[in-house]
Backbone bond lengths (Angstrom), bond angles and torsions (degrees), N, CA, C in turn:
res aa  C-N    CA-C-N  psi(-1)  N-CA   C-N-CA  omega(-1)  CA-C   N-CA-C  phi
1 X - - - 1.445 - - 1.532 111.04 -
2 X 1.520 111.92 -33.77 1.520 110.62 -176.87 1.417 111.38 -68.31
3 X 1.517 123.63 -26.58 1.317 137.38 -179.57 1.519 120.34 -64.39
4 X 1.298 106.55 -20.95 1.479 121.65 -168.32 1.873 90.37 -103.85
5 X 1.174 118.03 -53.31 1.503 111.95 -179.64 1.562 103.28 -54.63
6 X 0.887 124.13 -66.34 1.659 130.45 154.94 1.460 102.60 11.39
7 X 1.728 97.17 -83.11 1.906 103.36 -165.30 1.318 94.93 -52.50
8 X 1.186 120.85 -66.27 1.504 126.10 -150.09 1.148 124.25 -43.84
9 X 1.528 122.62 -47.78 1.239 131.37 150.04 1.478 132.83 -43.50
10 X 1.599 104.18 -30.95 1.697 124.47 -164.03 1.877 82.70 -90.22
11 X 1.448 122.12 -38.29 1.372 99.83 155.02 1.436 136.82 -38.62
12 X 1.343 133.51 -42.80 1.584 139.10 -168.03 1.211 84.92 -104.68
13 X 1.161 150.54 34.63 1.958 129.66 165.70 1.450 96.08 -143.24
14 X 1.724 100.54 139.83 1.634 117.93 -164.88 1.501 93.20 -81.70
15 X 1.583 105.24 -155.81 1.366 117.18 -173.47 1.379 121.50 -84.62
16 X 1.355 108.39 16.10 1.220 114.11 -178.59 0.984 100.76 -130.68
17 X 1.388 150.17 -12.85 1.593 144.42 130.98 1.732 98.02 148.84
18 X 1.282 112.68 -26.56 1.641 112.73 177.99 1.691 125.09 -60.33
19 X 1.193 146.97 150.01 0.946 139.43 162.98 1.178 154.18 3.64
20 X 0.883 164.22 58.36 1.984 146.31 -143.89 1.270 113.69 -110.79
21 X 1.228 118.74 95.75 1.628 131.65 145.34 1.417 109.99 -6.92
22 X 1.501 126.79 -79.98 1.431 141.90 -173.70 1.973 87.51 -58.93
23 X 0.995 139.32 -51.34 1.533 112.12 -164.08 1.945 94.70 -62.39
24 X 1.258 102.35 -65.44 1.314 125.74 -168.17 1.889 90.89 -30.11
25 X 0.620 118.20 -121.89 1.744 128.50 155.19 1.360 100.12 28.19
26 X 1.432 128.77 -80.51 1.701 130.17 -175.19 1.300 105.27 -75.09
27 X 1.187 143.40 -24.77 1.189 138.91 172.17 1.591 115.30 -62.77
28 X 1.532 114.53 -39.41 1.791 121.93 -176.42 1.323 100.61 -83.72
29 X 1.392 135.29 -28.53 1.339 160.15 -160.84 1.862 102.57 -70.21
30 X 1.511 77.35 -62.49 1.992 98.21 174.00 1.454 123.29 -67.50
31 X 1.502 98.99 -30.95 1.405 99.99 167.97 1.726 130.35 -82.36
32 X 1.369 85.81 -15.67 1.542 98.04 -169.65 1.549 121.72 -88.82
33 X 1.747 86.40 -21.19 1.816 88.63 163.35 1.117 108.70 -114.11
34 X 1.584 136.89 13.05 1.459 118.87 143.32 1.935 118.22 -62.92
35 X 1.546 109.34 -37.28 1.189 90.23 -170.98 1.435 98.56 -94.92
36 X 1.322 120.25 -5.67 1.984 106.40 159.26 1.095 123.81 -64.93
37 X 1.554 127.17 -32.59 1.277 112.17 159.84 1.076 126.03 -95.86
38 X 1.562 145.33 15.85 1.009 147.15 -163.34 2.109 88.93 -102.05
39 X 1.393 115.99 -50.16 1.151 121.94 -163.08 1.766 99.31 -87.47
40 X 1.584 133.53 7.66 1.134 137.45 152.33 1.226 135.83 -86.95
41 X 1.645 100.83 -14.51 1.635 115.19 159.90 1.448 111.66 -93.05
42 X 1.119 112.25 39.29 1.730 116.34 146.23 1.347 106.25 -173.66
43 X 1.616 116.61 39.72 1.322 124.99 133.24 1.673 116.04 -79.79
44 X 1.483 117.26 175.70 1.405 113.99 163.13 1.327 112.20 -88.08
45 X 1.617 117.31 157.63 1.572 112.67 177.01 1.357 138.56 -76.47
46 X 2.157 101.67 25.71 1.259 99.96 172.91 1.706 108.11 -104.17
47 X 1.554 104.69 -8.10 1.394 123.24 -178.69 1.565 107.19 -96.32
48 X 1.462 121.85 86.15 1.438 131.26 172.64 1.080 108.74 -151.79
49 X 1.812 103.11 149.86 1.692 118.34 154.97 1.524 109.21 -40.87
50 X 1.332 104.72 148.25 1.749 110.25 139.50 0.881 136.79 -74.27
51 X 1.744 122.22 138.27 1.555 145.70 -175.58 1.536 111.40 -35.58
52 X 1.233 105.63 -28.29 1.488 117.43 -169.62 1.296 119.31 -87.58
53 X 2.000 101.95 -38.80 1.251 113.39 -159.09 1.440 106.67 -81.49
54 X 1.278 107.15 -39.92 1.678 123.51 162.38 1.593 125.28 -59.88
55 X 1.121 116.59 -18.50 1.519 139.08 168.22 1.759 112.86 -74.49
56 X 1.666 103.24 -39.11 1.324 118.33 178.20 1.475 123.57 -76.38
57 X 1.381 100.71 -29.09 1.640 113.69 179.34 1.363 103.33 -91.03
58 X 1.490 127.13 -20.22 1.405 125.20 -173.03 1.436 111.59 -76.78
59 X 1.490 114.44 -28.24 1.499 127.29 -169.67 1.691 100.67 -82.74
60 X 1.355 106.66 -54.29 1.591 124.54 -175.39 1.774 91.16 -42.23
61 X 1.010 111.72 -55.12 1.910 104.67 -154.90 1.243 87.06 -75.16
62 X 1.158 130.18 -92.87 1.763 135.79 157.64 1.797 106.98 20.65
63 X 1.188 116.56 -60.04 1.876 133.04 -172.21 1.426 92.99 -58.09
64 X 1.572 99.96 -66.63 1.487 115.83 -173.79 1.246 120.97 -36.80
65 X 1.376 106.41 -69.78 1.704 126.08 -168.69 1.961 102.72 -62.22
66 X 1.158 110.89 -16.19 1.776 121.77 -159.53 1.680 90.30 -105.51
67 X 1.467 123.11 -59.21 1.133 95.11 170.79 1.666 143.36 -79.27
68 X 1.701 98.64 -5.56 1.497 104.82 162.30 1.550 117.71 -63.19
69 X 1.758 106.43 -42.35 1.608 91.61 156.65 1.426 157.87 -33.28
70 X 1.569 85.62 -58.66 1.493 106.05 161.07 1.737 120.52 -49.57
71 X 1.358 77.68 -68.42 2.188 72.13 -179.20 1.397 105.53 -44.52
72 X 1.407 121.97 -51.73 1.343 129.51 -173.25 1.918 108.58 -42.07
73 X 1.303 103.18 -42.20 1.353 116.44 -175.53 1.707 119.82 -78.01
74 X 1.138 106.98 -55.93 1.377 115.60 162.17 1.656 123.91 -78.35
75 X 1.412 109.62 -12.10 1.403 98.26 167.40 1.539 121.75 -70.62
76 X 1.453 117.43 -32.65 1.213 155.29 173.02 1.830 84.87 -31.01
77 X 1.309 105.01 -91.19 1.483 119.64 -168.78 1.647 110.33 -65.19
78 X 1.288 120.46 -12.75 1.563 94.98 172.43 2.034 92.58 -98.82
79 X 0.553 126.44 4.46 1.583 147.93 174.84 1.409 103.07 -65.13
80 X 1.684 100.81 -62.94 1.902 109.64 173.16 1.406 133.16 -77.75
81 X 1.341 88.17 -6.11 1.876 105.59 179.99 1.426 103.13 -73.38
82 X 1.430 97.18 -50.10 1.492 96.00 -168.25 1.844 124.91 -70.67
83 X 1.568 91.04 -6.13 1.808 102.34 -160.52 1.756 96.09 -84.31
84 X 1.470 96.87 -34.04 1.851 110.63 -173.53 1.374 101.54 -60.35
């Protein structure tokens, strides 16, 4: 069980082990419109999100998860600049 608390946490912390806002953020983001649309395909089609609003949360997690990469990626190398 401690192994699994482990990941979960090691989910929301960057490459340097502290916290991340941007994971934290696209991660609730991602989850929140899997089970919004998952629980709208067996609503009726007068009971739905908006095209937009779901468009807005899709980009938000998407931003998130893309620019945690990045730092992840370029932190890497200004990381090695400094070690040389």
């Amino acid at each position: 069980m401690k192994k699994i608390i482990n990941w979960i946490t090691g989910l929301f912390n960057d490459e340097k082990g502290s916290p991340s806002s941007k994971r934290f953020i696209g991660i609730l983001c991602g989850i929140t419109l899997c089970i919004t649309l998952y629980v709208n395909s067996y609503t009726s089609g007068e009971i739905k999100p908006s095209e937009s609003l779901v468009n807005a949360v899709a980009m938000l997690a998407f931003g998130c998860l893309g620019l945690s990469s990045i730092d992840k990626i370029w932190g890497k190398r200004d990381h090695n600049k400094t070690e040389e």
